[in-house]
SELUM-788836 format. One record per residue (C-alpha): x, y, z; residue number from 1; chain. Coordinates in steps of 0.25 Angstrom, whole numbers, plus 5000, padded with zeros to 4 digits. Layout:
! SELUM-788836
[[X, Y, Z], NUM, "A"]
...
This chain:
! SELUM-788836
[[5000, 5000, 5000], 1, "A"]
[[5005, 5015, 4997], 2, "A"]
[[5007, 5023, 5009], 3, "A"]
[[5001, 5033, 5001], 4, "A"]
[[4988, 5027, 4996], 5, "A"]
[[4979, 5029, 5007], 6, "A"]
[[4983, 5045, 5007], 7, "A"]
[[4972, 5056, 5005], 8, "A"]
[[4975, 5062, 4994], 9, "A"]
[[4980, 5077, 4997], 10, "A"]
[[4988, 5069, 5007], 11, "A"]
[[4994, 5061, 4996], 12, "A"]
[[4996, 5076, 4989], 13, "A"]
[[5001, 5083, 5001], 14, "A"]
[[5010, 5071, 5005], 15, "A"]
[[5017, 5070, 4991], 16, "A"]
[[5018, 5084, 4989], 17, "A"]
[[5026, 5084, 5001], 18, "A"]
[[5035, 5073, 4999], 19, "A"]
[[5039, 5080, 4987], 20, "A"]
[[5041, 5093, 4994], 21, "A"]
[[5050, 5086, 5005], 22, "A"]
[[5061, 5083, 4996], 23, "A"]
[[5064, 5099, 4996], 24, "A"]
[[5070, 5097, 5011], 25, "A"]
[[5076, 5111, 5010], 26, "A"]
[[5062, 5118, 5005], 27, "A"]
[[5054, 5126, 5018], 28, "A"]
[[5043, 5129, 5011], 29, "A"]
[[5030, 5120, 5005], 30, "A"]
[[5018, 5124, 4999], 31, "A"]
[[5010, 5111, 5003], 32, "A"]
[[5007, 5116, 5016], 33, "A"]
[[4993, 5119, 5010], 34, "A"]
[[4990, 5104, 5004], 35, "A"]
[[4989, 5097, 5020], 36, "A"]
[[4975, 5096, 5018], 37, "A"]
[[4976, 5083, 5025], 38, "A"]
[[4983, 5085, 5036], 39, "A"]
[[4979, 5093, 5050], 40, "A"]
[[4978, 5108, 5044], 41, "A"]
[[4993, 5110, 5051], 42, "A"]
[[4997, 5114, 5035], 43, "A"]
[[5003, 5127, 5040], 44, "A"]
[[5018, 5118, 5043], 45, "A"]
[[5025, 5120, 5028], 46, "A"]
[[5040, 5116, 5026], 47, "A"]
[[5042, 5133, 5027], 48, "A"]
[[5041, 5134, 5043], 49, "A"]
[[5054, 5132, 5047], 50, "A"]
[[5063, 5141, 5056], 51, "A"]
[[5068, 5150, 5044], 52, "A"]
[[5053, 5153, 5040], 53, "A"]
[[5045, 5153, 5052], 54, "A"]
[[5033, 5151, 5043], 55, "A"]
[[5027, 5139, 5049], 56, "A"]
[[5016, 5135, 5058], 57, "A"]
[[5023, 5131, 5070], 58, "A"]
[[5038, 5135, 5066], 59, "A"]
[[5047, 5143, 5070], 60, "A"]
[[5047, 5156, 5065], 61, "A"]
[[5059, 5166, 5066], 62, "A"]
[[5052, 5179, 5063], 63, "A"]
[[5049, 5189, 5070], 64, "A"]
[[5036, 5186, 5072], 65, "A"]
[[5039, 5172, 5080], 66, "A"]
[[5038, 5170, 5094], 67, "A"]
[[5053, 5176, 5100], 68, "A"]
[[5060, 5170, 5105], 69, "A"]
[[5062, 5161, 5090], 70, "A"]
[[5069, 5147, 5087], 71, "A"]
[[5086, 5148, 5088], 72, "A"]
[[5090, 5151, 5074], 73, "A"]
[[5097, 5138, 5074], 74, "A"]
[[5086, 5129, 5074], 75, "A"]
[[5083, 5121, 5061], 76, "A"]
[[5074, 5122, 5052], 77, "A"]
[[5077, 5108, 5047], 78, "A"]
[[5085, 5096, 5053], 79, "A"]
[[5089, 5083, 5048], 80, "A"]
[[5099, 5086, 5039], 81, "A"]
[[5098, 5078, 5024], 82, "A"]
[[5082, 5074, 5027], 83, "A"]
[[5079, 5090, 5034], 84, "A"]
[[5066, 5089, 5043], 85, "A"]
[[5059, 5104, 5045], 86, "A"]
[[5059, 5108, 5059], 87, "A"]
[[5048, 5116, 5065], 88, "A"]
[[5048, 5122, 5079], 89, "A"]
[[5039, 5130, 5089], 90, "A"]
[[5038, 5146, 5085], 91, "A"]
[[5045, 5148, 5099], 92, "A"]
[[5056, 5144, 5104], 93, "A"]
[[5061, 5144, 5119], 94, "A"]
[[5074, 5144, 5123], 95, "A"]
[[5077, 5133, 5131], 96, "A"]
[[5066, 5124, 5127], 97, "A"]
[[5066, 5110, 5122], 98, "A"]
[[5057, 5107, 5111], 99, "A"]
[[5049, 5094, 5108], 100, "A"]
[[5052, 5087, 5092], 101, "A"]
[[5041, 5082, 5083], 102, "A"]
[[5047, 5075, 5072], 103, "A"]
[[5035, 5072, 5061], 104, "A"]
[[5038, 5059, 5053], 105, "A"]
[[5030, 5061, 5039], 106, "A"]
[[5021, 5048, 5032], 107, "A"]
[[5026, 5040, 5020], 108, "A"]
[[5028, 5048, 5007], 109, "A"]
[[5025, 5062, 5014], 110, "A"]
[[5035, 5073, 5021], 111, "A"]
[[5035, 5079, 5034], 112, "A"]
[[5030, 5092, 5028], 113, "A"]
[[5017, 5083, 5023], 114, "A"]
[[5017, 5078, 5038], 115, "A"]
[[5019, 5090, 5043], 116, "A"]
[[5007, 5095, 5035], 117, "A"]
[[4997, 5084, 5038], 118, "A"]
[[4999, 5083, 5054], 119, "A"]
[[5003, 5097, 5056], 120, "A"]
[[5015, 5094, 5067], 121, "A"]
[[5024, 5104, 5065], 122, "A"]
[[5013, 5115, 5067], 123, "A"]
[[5008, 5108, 5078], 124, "A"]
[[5020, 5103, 5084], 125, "A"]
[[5027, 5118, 5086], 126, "A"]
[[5015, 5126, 5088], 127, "A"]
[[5007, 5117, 5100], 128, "A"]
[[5016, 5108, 5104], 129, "A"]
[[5030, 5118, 5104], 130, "A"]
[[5039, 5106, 5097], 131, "A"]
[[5049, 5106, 5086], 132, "A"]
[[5044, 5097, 5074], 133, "A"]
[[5053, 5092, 5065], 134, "A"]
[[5048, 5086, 5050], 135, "A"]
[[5056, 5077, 5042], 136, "A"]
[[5054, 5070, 5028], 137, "A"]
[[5057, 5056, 5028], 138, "A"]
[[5064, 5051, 5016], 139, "A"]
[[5062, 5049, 5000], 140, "A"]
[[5058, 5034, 4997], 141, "A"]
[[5061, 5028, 4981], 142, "A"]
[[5048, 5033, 4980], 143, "A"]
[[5049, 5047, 4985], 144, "A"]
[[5040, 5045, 4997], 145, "A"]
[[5046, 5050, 5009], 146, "A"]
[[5048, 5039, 5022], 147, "A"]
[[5054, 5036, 5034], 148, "A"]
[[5062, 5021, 5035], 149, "A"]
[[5052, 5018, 5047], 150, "A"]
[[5049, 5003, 5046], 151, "A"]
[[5048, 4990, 5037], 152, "A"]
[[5032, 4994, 5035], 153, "A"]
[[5033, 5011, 5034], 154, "A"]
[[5039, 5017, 5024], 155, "A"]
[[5054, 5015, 5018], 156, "A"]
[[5047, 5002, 5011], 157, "A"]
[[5058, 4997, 5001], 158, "A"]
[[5068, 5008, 5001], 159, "A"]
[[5082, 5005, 5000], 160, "A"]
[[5090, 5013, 5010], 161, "A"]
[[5078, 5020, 5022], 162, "A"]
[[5083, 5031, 5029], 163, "A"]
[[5086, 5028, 5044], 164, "A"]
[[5073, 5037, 5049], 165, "A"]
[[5078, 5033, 5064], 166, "A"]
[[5091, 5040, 5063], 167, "A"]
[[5085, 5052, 5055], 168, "A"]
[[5075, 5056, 5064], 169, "A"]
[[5085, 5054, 5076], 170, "A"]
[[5094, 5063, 5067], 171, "A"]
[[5080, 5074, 5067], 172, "A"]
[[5079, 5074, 5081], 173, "A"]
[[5093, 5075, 5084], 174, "A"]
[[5094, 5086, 5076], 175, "A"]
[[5083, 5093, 5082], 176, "A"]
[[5088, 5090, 5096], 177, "A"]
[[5100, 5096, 5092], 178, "A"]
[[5095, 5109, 5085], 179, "A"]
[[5082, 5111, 5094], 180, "A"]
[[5079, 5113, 5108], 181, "A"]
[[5071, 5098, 5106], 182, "A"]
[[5067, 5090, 5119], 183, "A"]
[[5071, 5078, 5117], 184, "A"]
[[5062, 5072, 5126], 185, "A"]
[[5050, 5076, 5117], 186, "A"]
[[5055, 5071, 5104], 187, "A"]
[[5041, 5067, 5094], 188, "A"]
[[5038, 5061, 5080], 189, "A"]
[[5026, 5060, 5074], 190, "A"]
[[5026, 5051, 5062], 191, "A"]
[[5014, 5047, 5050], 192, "A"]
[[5012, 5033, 5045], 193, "A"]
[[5026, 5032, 5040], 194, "A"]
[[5031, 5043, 5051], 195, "A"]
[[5024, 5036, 5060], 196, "A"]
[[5031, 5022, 5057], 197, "A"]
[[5044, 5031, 5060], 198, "A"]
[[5041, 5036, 5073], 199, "A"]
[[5038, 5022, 5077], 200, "A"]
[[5052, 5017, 5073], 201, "A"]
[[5058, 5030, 5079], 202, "A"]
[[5051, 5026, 5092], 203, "A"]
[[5058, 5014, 5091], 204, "A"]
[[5072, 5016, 5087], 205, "A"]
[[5072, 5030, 5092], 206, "A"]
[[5066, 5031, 5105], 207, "A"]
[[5076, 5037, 5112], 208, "A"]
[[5075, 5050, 5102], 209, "A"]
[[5059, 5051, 5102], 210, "A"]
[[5049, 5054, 5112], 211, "A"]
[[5035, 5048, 5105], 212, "A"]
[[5030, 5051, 5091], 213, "A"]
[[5017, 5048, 5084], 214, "A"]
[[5015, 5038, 5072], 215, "A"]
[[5003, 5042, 5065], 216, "A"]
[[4999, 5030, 5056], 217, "A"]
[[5012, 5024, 5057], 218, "A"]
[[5014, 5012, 5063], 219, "A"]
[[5024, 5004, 5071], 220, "A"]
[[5031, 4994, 5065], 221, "A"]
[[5041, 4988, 5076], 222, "A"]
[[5042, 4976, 5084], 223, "A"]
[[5046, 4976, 5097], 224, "A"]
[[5059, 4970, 5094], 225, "A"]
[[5062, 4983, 5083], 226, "A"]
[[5059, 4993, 5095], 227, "A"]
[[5064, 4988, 5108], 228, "A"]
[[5061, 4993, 5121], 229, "A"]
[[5068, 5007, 5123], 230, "A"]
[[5069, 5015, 5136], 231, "A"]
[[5064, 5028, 5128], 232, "A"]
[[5050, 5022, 5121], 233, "A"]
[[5042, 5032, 5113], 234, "A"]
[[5029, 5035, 5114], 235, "A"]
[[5020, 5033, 5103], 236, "A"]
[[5005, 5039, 5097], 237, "A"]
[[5001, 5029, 5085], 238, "A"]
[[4991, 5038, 5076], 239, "A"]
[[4984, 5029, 5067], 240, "A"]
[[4970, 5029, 5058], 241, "A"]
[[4963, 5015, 5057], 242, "A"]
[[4960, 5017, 5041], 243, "A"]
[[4974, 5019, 5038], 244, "A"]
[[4975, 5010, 5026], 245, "A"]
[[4991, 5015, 5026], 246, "A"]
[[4997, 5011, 5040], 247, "A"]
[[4987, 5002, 5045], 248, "A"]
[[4979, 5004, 5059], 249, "A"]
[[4981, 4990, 5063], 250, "A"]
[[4994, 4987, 5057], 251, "A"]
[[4999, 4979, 5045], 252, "A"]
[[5008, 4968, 5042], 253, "A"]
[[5015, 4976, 5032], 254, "A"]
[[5017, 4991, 5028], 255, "A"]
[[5010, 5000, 5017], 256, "A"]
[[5020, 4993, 5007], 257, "A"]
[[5018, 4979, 5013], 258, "A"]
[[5033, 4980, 5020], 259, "A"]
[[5033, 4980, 5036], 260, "A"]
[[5022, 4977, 5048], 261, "A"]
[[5016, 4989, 5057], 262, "A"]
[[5008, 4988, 5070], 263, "A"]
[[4995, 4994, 5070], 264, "A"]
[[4992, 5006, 5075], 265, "A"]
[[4988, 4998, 5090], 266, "A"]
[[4999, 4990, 5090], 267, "A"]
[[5009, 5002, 5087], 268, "A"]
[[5005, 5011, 5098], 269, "A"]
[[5006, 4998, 5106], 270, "A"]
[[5020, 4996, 5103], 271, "A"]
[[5023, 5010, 5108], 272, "A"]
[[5018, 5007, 5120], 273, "A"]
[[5024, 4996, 5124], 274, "A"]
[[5037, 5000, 5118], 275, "A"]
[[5034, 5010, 5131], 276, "A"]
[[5031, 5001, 5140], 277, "A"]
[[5016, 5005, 5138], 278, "A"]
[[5005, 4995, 5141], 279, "A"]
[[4999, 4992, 5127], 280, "A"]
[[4984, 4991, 5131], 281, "A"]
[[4983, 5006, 5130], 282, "A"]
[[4971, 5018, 5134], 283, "A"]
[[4959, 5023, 5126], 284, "A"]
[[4959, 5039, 5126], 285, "A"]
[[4951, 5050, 5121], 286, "A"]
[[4947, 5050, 5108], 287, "A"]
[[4954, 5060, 5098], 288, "A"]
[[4951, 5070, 5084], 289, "A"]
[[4961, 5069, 5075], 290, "A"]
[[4957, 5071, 5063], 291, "A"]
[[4950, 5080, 5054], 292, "A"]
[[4943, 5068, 5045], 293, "A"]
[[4936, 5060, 5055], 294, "A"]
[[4926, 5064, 5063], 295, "A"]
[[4926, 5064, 5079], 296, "A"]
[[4937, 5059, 5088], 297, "A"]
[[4941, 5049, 5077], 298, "A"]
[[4955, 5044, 5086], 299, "A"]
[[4956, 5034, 5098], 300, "A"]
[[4968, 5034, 5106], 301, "A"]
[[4974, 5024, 5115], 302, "A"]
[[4985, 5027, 5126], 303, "A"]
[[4996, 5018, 5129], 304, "A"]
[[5000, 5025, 5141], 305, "A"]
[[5001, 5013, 5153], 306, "A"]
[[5013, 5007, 5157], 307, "A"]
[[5023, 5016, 5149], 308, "A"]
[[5038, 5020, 5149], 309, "A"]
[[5037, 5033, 5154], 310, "A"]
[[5035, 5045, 5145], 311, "A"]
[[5029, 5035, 5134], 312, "A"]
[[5016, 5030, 5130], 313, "A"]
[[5008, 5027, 5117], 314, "A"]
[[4996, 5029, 5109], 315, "A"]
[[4987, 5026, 5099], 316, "A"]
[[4977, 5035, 5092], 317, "A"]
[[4968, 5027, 5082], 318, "A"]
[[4961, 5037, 5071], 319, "A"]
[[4948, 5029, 5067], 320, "A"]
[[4945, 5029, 5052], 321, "A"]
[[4959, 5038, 5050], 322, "A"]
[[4968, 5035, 5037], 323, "A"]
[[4983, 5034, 5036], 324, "A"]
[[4982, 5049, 5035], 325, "A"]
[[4974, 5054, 5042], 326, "A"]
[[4969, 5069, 5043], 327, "A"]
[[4975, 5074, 5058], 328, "A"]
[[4967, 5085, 5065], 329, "A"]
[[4977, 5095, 5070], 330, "A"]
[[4972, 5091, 5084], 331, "A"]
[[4978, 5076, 5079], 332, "A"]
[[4990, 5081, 5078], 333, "A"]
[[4989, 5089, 5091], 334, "A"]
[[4986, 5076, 5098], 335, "A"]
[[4997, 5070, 5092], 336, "A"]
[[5006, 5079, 5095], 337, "A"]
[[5002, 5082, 5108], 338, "A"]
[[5003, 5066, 5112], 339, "A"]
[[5018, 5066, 5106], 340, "A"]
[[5022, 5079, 5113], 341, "A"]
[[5018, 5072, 5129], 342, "A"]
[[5028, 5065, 5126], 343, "A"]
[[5042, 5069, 5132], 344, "A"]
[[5054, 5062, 5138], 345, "A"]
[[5061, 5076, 5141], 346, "A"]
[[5069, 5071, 5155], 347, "A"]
């Protein structure tokens, strides 16, 4: 199955216009920023509002108009050096302050500024939640479709030589923590389908370097004997539709091109838990709106909060009758975020 045949189709528009325009790593502005139709209405983030420009929603802006006192001159606008990442940051800055990290993982075949447009993180992230978010493009397939090298089921397929994604994003937050007042303590990635597939493995070879993340429609595809006990678990929020005809709800036995099994939904939530020594049963909560196209309080939630290592839980949000892409309500994205951002190992 095509990771792209279930797509709406201005999200297929807006996701292949992006992919196009984020080969031109260097260009800072877009005009695409008017196409997100599908997304939460957080279009205003364009690849212009970084800290030369100040021309973003959410991002710094050094003219005189900004809120004194403004972001060190130093700070980046970009890091990761070959594969640059935009950086956004709060208006604000305070000396002396540490700063939390969002690293956004885009879906299969889009960019981070098409998943910056759909979710709405960056305008979000700096402007109500005070946090440094940091977007990077995963990398050209043979076909031109962009991926991270997350797992035998999503989404470096066939190719010949994948990328070490573990070491590049290390590489992001490093960067960060070295150029940026981050906390390291409160270090986040929030993932799509083939994003989400990424977090999980970064949760499992990279817990030391990451506080919790957010896979929505991704999945987790590990065993326990590929992500061993650690003494730093992650905690986890699994996102997923039950009409997702891309990644599964209830798992399969092989990915979207019939290479690699993933957990369901359920179980990957599971795993998280008791990775952190969680009890697996988990806790019904409050209902949740998430999106715009389904009526009512269309998302259950279960809490996997008992028995934990301290600091980390799980949870899984199921959104009734929601595709692999589905339309996020701004307050979605709130929520997501606001789950991710309790979240803090800060000593």
């Amino acid at each position: 199955m095509s990771m792209q045949r279930s797509l709406p189709l201005v999200t297929l528009l807006l996701l292949s216009a992006c992919s196009k325009e984020a080969d031109k790593a260097t260009a800072d502005t877009s005009s695409e920023g008017s196409d997100a139709t599908s997304g939460s209405g957080a279009g205003d983030v364009t690849e212009g509002s970084d800290t030369t420009s100040g021309s973003g929603s959410g991002a710094a802006d050094t003219t005189a108009d900004a809120t004194p006192p403004t972001w060190p001159t130093t700070t980046p606008a970009r890091i990761g050096g070959t594969r640059p990442a935009k950086v956004n940051h709060p208006r604000a800055f305070t000396p002396g302050k540490e700063y939390p990290l969002i690293i956004l993982l885009h879906g299969y075949g889009a960019s981070g500024l098409a998943q910056d447009l759909y979710l709405g993180v960056s305008t979000l992230g700096t402007a109500e939640f005070d946090a440094v978010t940091v977007i990077p493009d995963g990398t050209l397939n043979s076909n031109s479709q962009r991926y991270w090298n997350a797992s035998a089921a999503c989404c470096a397929f066939s190719e010949p030589n994948p990328p070490d994604d573990v070491a590049y994003i290390r590489g992001l937050i490093a960067e960060a923590k070295a150029s940026m007042p981050i906390d390291a303590g409160r270090v986040y990635l929030i993932g799509h389908s083939n994003g989400g597939f990424m977090s999980y493995r970064m949760a499992c070879e990279a817990s030391d370097a990451i506080t919790a993340f957010v896979s929505l429609a991704g999945a987790d595809s590990y065993n326990d004997a590929d992500c061993p006990a650690t003494t730093t678990p992650v905690s986890g929020l699994q996102m997923h539709g039950t009409a997702d005809d891309t990644i599964a709800y209830d798992g399969s036995s092989s990915g979207p091109l019939g290479i690699g099994a993933y957990a369901g939904a359920l179980v990957s939530a599971q795993n998280i838990a008791r990775r952190a020594g969680c009890d697996t049963a988990g806790t019904a909560g409050a209902e949740l709106d998430l999106m715009t196209t389904l009526d009512g309080t269309e998302t259950t939630t279960l809490a996997f909060d008992t028995g934990c290592t301290a600091g980390a839980d799980a949870a899984l949000w199921t959104l009734r009758g929601a595709i692999h892409i589905p339309v996020i309500n701004p307050a979605g994205t709130r929520a997501a975020l606001t789950w991710l951002l309790r979240h803090d190992r800060t000593p």
